[in-house]
Structures are given as C-alpha cells and as structure tokens.
N, C-alpha and C positions, 0 to 999 in steps of 0.2 A: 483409963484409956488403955486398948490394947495394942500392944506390938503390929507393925507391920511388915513382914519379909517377903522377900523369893519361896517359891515351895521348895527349893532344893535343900534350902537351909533349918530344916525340920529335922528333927533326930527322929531315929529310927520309934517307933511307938509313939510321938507325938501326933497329935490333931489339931486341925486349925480348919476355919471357915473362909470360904473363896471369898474376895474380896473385890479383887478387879483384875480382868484378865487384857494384858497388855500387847499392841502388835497390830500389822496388815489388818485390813477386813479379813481379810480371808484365812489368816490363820488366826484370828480369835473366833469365826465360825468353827474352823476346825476344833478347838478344842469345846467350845460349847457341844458339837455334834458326839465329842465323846464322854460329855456328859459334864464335863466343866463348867459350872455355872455358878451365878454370885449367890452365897451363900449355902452352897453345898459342903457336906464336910468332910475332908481327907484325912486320910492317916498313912502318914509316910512308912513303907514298911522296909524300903533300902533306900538308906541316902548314897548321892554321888552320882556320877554319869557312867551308865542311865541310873534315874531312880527308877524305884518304883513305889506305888501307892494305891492306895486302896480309895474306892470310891463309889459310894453305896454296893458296896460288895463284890465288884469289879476293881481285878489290880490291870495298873495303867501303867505302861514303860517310856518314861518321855528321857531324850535327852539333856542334857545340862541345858543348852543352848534354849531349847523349848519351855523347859519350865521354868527359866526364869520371867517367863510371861506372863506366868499364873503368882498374883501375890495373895498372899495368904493373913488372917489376922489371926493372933497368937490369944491366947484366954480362954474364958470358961466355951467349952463346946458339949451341948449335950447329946450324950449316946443314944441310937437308937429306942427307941420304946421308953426312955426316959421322961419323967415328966418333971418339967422345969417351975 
C-alpha cells in the first residue's frame, strides 16, 4: 500500500501520482484546467510556499494553501517512455 500526502509534503526530486484533488467545484476545476488530474505525475522541484512542480513538462507555482488540495500517492511512479 502506498503513502498518501499533501503535494507540498514531497522533497525536492520526488514523484508521486495525483490521486484526489480536494476543494470548491470550482477550484478543483481550476486545477484540473492546469493540468492536475488523477493520476497524472509530478515532481516537485521546490518544496515550500510557493512550491513548485513539474508536470508533464510544465512547472506549476501553487501556494501552500492551494496545494494542499492536490493529494498525492508516494511509490513506484514510472518515468516517461518507461516501460512498466
């Protein structure tokens, strides 16, 4: 079973898979619309308020507040062109 956290709480070079994005309708559209979506997969490249993070090749600057919205699942994440 893998971990479930906040995105904020990722170290810098970690990855993990969206899992459930929490909040308003309308700001869980919002982050869908930037590309937040379950099972997508990040890699936090600064932790702390703001982070920031990477996400399918786009870095995303959220603040504390916001990305505690987005949880995330901790374990095996496979890279790009990787085959599983």
């Amino acid at each position: 079973m893998h971990e479930l956290v906040p995105l904020p709480l990722l170290r810098p070079g970690q990855r993990a898979s969206i899992d459930q994005l929490l909040g308003r309708d309308d700001d869980v559209h919002r982050l869908q619309e930037l590309g937040m979506r379950i099972g997508s997969t990040v890699e936090m490249l600064q932790s702390g308020s703001p982070c920031i993070v990477n996400l399918d090749g786009t870095r995303l600057c959220f603040r504390a507040c916001d990305a505690t919205s987005v949880l995330v699942r901790l374990g095996e994440v496979a890279c790009p062109g990787e085959v599983a």
